[in-house]
C-alpha positions in Angstrom: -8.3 45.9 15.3 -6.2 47.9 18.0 -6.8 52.1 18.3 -3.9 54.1 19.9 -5.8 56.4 22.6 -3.1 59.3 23.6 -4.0 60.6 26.9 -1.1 62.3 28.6 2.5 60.9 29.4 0.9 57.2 29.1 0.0 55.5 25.7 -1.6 52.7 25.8 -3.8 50.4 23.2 -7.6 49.5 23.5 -8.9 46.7 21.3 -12.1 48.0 19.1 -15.1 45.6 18.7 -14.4 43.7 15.4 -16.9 44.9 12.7 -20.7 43.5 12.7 -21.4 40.5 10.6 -17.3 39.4 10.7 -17.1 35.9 12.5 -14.4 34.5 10.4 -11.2 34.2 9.0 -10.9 35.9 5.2 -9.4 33.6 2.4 -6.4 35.2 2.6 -5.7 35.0 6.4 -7.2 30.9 5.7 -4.2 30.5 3.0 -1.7 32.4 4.9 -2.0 29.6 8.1 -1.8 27.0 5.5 1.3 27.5 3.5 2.4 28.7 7.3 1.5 24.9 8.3 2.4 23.5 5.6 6.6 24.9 5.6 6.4 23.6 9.1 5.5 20.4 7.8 8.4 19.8 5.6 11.0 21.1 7.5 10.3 18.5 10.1 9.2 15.6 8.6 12.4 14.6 6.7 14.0 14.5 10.2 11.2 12.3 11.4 11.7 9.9 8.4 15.5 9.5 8.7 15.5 8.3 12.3 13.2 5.7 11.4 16.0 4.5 8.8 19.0 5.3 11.4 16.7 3.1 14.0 16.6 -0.1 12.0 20.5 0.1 10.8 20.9 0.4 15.0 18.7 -2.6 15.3 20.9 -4.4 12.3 24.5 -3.5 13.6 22.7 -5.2 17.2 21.4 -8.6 15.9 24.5 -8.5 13.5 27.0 -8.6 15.9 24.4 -11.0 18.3 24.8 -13.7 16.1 28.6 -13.4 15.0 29.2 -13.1 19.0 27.1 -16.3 19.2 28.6 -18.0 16.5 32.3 -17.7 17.5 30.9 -19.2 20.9 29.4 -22.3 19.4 32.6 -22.6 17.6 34.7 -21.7 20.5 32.7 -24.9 22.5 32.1 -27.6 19.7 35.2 -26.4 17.7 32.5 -26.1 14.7 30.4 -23.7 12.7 26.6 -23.9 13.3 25.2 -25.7 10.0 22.3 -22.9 10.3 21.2 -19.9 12.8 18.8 -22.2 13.7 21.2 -24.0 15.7 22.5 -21.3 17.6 19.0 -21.2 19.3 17.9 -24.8 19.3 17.4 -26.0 23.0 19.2 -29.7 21.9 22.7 -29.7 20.7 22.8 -30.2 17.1 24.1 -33.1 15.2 26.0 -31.6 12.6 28.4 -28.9 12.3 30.4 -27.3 9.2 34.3 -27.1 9.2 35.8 -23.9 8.0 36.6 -25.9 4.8 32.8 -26.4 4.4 32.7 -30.1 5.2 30.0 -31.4 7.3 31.5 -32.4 10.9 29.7 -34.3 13.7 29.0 -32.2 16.8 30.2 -34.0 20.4 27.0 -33.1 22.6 29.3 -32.5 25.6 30.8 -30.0 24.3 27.7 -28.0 23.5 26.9 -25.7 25.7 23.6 -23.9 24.2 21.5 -22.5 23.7 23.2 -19.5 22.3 20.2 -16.9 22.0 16.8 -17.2 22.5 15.7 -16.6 19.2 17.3 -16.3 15.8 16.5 -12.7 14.9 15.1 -11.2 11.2 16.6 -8.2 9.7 14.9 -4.9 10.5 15.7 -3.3 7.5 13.2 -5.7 5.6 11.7 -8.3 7.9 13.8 -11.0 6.1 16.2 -13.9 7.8 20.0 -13.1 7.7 22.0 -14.6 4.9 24.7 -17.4 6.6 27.4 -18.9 4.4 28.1 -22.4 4.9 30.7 -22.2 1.7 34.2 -23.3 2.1 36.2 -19.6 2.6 33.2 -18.2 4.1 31.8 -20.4 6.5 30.1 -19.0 9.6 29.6 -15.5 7.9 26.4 -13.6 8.3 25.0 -10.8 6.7 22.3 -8.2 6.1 19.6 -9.9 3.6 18.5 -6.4 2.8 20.1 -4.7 -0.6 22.6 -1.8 0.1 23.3 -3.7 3.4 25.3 -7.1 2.4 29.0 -6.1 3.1 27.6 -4.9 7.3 
């Protein structure tokens, strides 16, 4: 509590001693600060939760375009598709390959130059391995495994 003291040209304020037997906060003043805290709290934590969300698609549009850049290179060496991801980071060159018609195709090991990556990566958006097509028409496509994220 504040008292305006006149004295003069100059006015200044001079804090009272708060009232004997008051060491708290009243009810109101308690619920005030929380509905205070509390429109603080959802302003901001929407904006928190959405760049979790626009962190994994990063981290999906990176291992995406990992593995197709790693897959045209196997294909680009061994003139194959990899029969699996697995192959792209096997230390030993693999034995078979698929054709883009979906027929299974020997691999030359001299003409293997991996591995490709170190590791064959899962998808961030739900922990679960990419989808790769080996199916005539679509061989050597890989996707997203997570719903809502299939045509990436």
């Amino acid at each position: 509590m504040c008292t305006l003291i006149q004295g003069g040209v100059n006015m200044y304020l001079r804090a009272t001693q708060p009232a004997k037997g008051r060491n708290g906060l009243t009810l109101v003043e308690l619920l005030v600060a929380i509905v205070f805290v509390s429109v603080l709290v959802a302003i901001v934590l929407p904006k928190f939760v959405s760049s979790d969300v626009g962190g994994k698609e990063a981290a999906l549009r990176a291992d995406l375009k990992l593995l197709r850049t790693a897959i045209q290179k196997f294909r680009e060496d061994t003139g194959v598709y990899p029969a699996s991801l697995k192959d792209l980071a096997s230390p030993k060159p693999p034995l078979i390959g698929m054709s883009p018609s979906g027929a299974k195709v020997a691999i030359k090991p001299t003409r293997w130059h991996g591995p490709y990556i170190d590791n064959v990566p899962v998808d961030p958006i739900n922990g679960a391995p990419f989808r790769y097509t080996t199916a005539a028409g679509s061989v050597g496509k890989v996707s997203s495994s997570a719903r809502g994220y299939e045509a990436w």
